[in-house]
Backbone as CSV, one residue per row, in Angstrom:
resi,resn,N_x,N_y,N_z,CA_x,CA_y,CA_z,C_x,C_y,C_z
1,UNK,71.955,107.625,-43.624,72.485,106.434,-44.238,73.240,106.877,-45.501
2,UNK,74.532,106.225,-45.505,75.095,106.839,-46.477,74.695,105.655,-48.097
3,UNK,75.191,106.336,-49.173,74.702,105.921,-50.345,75.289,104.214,-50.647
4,UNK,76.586,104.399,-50.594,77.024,102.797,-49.793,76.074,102.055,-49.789
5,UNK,75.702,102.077,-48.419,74.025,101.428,-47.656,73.151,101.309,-48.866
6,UNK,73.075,102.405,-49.180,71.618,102.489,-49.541,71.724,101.645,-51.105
7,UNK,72.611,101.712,-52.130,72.953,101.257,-52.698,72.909,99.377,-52.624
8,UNK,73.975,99.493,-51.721,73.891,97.784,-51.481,72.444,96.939,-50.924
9,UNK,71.443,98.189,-50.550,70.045,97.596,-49.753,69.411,97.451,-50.830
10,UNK,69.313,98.586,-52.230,68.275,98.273,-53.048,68.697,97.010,-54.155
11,UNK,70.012,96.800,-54.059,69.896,95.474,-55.038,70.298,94.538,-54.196
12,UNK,70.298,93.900,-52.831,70.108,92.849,-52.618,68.884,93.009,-51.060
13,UNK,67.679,92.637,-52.729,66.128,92.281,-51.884,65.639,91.515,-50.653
14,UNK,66.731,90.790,-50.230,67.008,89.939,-49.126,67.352,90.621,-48.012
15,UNK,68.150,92.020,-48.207,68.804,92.796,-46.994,67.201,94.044,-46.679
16,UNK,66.796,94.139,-47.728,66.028,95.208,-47.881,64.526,94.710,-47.257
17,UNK,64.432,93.753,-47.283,63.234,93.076,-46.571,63.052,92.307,-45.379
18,UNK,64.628,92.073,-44.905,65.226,91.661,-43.533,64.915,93.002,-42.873
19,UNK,65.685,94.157,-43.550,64.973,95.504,-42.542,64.452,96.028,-42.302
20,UNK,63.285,95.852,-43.475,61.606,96.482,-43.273,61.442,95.328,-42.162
21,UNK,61.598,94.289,-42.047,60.952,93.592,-40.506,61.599,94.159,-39.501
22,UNK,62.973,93.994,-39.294,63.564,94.769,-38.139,64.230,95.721,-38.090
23,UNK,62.982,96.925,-38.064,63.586,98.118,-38.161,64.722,98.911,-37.589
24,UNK,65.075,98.010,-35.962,65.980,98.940,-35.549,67.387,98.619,-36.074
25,UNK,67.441,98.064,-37.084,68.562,97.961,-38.377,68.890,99.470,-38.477
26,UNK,68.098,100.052,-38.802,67.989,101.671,-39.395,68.803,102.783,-38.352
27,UNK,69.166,101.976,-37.240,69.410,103.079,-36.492,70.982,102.557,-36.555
28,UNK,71.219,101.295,-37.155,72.826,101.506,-36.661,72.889,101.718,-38.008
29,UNK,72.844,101.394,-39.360,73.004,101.824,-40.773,73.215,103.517,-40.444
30,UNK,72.537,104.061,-39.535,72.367,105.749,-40.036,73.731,105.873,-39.273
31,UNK,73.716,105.143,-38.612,75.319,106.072,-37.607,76.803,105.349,-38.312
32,UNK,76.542,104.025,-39.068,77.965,103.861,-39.452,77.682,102.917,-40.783
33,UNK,78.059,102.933,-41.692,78.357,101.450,-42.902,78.858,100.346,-42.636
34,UNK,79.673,100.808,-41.342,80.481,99.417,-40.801,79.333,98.053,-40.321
35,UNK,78.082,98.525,-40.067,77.173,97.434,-39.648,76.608,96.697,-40.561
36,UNK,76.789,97.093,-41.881,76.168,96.450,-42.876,76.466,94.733,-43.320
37,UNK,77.838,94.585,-42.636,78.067,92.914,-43.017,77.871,92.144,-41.717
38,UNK,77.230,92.908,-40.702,76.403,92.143,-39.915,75.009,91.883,-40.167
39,UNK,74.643,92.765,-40.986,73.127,93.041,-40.946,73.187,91.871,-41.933
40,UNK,73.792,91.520,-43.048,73.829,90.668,-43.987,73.964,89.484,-43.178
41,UNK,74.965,89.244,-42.569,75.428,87.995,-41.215,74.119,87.394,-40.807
42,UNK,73.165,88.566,-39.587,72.411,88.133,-38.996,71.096,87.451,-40.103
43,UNK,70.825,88.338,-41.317,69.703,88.296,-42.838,70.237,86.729,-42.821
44,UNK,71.137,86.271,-42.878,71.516,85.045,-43.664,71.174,84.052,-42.588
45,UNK,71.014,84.103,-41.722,70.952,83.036,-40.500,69.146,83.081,-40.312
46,UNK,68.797,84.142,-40.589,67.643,84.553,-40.331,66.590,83.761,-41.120
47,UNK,67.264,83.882,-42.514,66.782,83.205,-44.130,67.422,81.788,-44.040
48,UNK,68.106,81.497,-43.388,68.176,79.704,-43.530,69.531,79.903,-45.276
49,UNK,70.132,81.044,-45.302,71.099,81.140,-46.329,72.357,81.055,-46.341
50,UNK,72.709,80.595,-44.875,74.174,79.782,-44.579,75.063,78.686,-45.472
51,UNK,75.792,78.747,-45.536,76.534,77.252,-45.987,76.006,76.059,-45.857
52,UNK,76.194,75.956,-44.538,75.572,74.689,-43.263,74.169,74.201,-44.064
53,UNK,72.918,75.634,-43.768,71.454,75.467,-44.084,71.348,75.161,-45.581
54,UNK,72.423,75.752,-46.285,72.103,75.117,-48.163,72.793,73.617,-47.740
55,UNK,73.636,72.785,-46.865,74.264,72.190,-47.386,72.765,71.064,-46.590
56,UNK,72.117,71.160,-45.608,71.061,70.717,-44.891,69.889,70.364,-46.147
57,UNK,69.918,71.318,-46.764,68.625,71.441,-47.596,68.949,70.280,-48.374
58,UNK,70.161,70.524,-48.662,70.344,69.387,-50.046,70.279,68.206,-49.208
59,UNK,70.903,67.808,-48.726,70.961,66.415,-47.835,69.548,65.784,-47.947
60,UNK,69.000,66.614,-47.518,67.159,66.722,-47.014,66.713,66.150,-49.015
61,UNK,67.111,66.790,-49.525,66.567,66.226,-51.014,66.763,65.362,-51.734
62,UNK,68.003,64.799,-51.380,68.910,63.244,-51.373,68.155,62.497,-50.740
63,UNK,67.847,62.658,-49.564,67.029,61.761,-49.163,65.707,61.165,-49.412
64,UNK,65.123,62.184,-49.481,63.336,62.501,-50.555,63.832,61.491,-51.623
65,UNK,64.738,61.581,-52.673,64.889,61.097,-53.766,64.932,59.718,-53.858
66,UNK,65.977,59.667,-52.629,66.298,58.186,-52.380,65.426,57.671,-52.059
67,UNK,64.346,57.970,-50.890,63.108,57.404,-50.555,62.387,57.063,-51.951
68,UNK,62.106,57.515,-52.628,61.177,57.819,-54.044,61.568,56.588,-54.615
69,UNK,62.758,56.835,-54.844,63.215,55.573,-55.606,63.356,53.915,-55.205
70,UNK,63.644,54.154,-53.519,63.068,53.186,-52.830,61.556,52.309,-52.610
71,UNK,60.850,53.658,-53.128,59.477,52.874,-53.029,59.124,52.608,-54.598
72,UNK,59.612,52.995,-55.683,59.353,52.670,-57.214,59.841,51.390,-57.277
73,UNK,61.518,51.136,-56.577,62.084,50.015,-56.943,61.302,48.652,-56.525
């Protein structure tokens, strides 16, 4: 694995703990760098850290709120 990799794995804790679960990450990192903005791709879908899934979450908390306030009012 070149330093690249290894570099970009130890400061973002999200990539680095996506691949301690799925190790066979390790085998395409060792043969190229080019896999690394998949590995991030697949981490993000994996973690619910999409666009879509932040834009879900919030929706989801608008609603909570609104409920809340629905039952105070």
């Amino acid at each position: 694995m070149n330093l690249y990799v290894q570099y970009n794995l130890r400061n973002n804790l999200n990539n680095l703990r996506f691949l301690r679960e799925n190790s066979y990450w390790y085998k395409y990192l060792n043969r190229s760098s080019n896999y690394l903005p998949l590995l991030e791709k697949e981490m993000k879908i994996r973690y619910k850290l999409t666009p879509k899934d932040k834009l879900d979450r919030f929706t989801k908390n608008i609603d909570k709120v609104s409920e809340l306030i629905d039952i105070f009012s």
